[in-house]
N, CA, C and O atoms as a GROMACS GRO file, in nm:
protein
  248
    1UNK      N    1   0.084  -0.118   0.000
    1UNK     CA    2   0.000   0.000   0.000
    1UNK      C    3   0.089   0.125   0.000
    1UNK      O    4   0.181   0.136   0.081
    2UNK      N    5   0.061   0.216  -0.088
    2UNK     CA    6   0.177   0.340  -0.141
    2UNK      C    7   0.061   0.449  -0.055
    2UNK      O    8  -0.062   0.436  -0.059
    3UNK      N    9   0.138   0.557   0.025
    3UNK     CA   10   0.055   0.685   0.065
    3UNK      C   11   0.058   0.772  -0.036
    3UNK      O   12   0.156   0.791  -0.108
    4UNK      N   13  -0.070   0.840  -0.047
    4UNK     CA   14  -0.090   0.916  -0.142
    4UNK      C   15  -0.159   1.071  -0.092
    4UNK      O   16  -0.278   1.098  -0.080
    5UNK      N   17  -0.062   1.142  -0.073
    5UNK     CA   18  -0.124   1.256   0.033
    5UNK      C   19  -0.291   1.319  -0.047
    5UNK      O   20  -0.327   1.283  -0.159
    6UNK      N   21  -0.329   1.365  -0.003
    6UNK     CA   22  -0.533   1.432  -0.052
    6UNK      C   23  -0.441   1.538  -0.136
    6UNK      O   24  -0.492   1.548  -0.247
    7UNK      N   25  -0.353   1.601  -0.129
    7UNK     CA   26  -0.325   1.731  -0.284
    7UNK      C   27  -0.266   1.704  -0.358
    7UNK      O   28  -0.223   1.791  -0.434
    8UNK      N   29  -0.239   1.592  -0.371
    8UNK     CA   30  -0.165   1.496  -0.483
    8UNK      C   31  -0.241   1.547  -0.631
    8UNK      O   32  -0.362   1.537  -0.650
    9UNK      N   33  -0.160   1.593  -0.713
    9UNK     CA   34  -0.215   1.583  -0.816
    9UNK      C   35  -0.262   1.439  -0.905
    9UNK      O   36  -0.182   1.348  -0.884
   10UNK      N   37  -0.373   1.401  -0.997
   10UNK     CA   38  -0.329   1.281  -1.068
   10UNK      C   39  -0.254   1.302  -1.198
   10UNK      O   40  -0.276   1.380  -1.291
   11UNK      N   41  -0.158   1.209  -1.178
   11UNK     CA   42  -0.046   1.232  -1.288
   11UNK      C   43   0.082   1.382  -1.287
   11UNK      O   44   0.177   1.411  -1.360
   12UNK      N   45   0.035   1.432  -1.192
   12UNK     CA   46   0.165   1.529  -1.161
   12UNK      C   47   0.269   1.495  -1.040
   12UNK      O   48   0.218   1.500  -0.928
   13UNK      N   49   0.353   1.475  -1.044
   13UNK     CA   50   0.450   1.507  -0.955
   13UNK      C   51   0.548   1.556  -0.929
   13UNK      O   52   0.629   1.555  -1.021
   14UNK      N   53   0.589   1.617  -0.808
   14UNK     CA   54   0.700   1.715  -0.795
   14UNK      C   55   0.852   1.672  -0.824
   14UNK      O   56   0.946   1.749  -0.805
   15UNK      N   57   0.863   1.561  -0.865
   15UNK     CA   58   0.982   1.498  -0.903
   15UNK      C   59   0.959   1.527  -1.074
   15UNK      O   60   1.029   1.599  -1.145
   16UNK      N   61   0.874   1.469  -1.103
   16UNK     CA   62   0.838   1.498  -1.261
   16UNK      C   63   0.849   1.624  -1.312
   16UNK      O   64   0.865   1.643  -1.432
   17UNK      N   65   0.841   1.730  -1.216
   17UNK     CA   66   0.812   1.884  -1.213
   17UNK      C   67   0.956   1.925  -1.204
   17UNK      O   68   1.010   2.013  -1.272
   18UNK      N   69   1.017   1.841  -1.103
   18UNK     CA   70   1.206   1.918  -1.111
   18UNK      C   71   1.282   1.866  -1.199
   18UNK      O   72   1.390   1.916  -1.231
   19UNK      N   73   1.234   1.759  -1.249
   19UNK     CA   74   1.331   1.722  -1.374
   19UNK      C   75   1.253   1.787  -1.454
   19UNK      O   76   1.298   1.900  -1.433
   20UNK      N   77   1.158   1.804  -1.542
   20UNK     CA   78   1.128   1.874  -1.631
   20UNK      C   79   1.186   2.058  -1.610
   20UNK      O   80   1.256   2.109  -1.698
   21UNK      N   81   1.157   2.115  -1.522
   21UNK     CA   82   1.228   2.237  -1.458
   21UNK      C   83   1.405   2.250  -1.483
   21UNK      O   84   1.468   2.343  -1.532
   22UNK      N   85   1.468   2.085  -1.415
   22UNK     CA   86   1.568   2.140  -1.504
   22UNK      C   87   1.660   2.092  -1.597
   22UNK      O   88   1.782   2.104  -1.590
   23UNK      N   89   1.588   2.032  -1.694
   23UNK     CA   90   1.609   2.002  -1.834
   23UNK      C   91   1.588   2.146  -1.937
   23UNK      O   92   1.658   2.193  -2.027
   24UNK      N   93   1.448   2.193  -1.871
   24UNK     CA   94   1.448   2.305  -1.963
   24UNK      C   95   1.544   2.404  -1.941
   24UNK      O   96   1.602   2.436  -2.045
   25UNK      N   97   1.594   2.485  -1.802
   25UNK     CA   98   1.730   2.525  -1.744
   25UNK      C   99   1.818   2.469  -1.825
   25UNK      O  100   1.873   2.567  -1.874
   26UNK      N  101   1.875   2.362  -1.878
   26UNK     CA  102   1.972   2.271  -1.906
   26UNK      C  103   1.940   2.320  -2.046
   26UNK      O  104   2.033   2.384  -2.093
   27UNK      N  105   1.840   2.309  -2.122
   27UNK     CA  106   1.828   2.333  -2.247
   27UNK      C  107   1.845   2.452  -2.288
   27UNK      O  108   1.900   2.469  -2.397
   28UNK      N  109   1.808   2.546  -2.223
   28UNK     CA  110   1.818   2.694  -2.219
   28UNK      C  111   1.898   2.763  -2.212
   28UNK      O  112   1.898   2.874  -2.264
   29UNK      N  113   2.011   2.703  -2.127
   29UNK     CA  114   2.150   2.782  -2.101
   29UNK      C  115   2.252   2.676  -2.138
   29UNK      O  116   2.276   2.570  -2.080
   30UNK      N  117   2.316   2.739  -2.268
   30UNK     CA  118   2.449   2.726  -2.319
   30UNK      C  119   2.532   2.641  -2.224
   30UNK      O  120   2.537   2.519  -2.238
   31UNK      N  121   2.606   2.715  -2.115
   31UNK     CA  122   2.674   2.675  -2.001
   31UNK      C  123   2.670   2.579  -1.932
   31UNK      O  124   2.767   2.522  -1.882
   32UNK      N  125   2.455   2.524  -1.914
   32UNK     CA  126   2.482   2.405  -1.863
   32UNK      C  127   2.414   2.312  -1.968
   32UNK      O  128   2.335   2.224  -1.935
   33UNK      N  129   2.451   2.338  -2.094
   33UNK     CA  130   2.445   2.241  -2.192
   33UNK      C  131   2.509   2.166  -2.222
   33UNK      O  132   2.478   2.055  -2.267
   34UNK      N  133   2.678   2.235  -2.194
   34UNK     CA  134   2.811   2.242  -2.222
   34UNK      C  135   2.839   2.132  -2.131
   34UNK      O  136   2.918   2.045  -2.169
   35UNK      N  137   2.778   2.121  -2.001
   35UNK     CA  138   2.844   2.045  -1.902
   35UNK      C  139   2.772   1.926  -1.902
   35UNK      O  140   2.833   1.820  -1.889
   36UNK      N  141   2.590   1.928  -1.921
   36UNK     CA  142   2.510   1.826  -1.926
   36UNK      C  143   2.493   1.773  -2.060
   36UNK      O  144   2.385   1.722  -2.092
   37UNK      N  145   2.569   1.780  -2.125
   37UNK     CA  146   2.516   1.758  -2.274
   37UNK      C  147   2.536   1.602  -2.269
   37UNK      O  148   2.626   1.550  -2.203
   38UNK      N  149   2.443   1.530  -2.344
   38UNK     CA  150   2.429   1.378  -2.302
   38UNK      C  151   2.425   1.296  -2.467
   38UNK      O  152   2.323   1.264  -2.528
   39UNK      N  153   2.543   1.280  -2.504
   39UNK     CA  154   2.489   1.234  -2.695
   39UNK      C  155   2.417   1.144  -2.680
   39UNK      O  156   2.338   1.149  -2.774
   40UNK      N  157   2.382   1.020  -2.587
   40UNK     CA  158   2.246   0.953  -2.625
   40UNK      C  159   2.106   0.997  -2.639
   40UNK      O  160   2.026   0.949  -2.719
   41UNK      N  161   2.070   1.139  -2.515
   41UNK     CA  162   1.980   1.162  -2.524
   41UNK      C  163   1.957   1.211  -2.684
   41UNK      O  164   1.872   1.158  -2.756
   42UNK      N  165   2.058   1.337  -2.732
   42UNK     CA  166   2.097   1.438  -2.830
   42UNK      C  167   2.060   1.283  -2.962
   42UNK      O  168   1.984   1.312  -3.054
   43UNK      N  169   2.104   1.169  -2.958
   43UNK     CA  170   2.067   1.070  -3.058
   43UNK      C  171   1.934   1.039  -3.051
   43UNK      O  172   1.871   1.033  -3.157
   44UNK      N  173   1.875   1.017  -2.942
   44UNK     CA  174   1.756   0.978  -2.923
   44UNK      C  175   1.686   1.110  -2.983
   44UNK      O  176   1.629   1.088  -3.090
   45UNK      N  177   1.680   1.198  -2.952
   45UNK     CA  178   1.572   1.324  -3.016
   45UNK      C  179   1.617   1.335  -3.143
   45UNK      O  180   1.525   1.380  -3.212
   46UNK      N  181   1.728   1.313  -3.214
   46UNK     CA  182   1.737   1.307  -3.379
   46UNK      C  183   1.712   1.188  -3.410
   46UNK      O  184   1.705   1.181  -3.532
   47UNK      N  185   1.689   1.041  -3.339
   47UNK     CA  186   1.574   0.978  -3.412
   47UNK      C  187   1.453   1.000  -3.380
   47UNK      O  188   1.370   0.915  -3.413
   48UNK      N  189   1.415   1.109  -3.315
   48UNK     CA  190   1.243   1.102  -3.324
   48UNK      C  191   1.191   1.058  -3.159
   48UNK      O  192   1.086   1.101  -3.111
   49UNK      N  193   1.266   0.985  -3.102
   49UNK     CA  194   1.269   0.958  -2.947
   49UNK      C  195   1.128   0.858  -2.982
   49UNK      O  196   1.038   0.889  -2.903
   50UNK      N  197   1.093   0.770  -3.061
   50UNK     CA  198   0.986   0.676  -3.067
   50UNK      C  199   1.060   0.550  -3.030
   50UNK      O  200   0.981   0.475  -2.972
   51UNK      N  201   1.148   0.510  -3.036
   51UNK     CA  202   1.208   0.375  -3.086
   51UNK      C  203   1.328   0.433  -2.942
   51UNK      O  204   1.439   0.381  -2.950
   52UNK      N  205   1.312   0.508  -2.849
   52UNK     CA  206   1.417   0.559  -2.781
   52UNK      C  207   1.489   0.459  -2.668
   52UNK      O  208   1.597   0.489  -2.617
   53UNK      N  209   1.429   0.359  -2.643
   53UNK     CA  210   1.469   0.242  -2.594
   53UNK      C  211   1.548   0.127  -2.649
   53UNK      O  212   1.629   0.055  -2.591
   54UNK      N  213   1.499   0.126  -2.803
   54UNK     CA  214   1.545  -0.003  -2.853
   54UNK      C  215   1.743   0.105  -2.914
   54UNK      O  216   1.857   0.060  -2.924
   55UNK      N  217   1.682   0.259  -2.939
   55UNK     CA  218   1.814   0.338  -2.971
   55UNK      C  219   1.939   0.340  -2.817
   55UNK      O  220   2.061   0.352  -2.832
   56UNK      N  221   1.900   0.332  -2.739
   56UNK     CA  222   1.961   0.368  -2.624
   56UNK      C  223   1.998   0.202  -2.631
   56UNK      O  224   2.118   0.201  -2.659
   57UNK      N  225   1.962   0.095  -2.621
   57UNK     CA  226   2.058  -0.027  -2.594
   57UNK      C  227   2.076  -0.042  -2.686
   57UNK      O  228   2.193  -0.080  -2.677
   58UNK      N  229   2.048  -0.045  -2.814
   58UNK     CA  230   2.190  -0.037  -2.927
   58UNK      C  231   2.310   0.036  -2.910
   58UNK      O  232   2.425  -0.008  -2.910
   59UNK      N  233   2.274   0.138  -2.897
   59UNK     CA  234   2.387   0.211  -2.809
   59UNK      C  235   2.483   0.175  -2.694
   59UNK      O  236   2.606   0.175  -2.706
   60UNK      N  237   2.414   0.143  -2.579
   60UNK     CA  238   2.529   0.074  -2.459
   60UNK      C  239   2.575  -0.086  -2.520
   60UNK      O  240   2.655  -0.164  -2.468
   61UNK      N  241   2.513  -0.100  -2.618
   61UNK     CA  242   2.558  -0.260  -2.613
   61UNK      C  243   2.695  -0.265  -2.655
   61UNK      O  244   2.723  -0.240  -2.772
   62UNK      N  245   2.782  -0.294  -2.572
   62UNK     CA  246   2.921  -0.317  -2.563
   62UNK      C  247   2.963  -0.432  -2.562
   62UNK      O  248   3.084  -0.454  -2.554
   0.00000   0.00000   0.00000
């Protein structure tokens, strides 16, 4: 049984809310693009990010 506080949004959460918050930060500024820049993700959104699972372990498969 998971607690689910009464102002819980459905389908929002504040974890979902700080990574989205700062990805867009991350996307937005140069500086911490420079430092977070991630070429799988950067592969995954130039294929389209549909298939972004089967792209990402083609990728690690070492």
């Amino acid at each position: 049984m998971f607690y689910v506080p009464e102002t819980a949004q459905i389908g929002l959460s504040r974890t979902a809310l700080g990574v989205c918050a700062f990805c867009a930060m991350v996307n937005r500024n140069p500086a911490y693009r420079a430092v977070f820049y991630d070429p799988f993700a950067e592969r995954l959104f130039a294929e389209g990010a549909v298939d972004g699972q089967r792209i990402l372990d083609g990728l690690t498969d070492w």
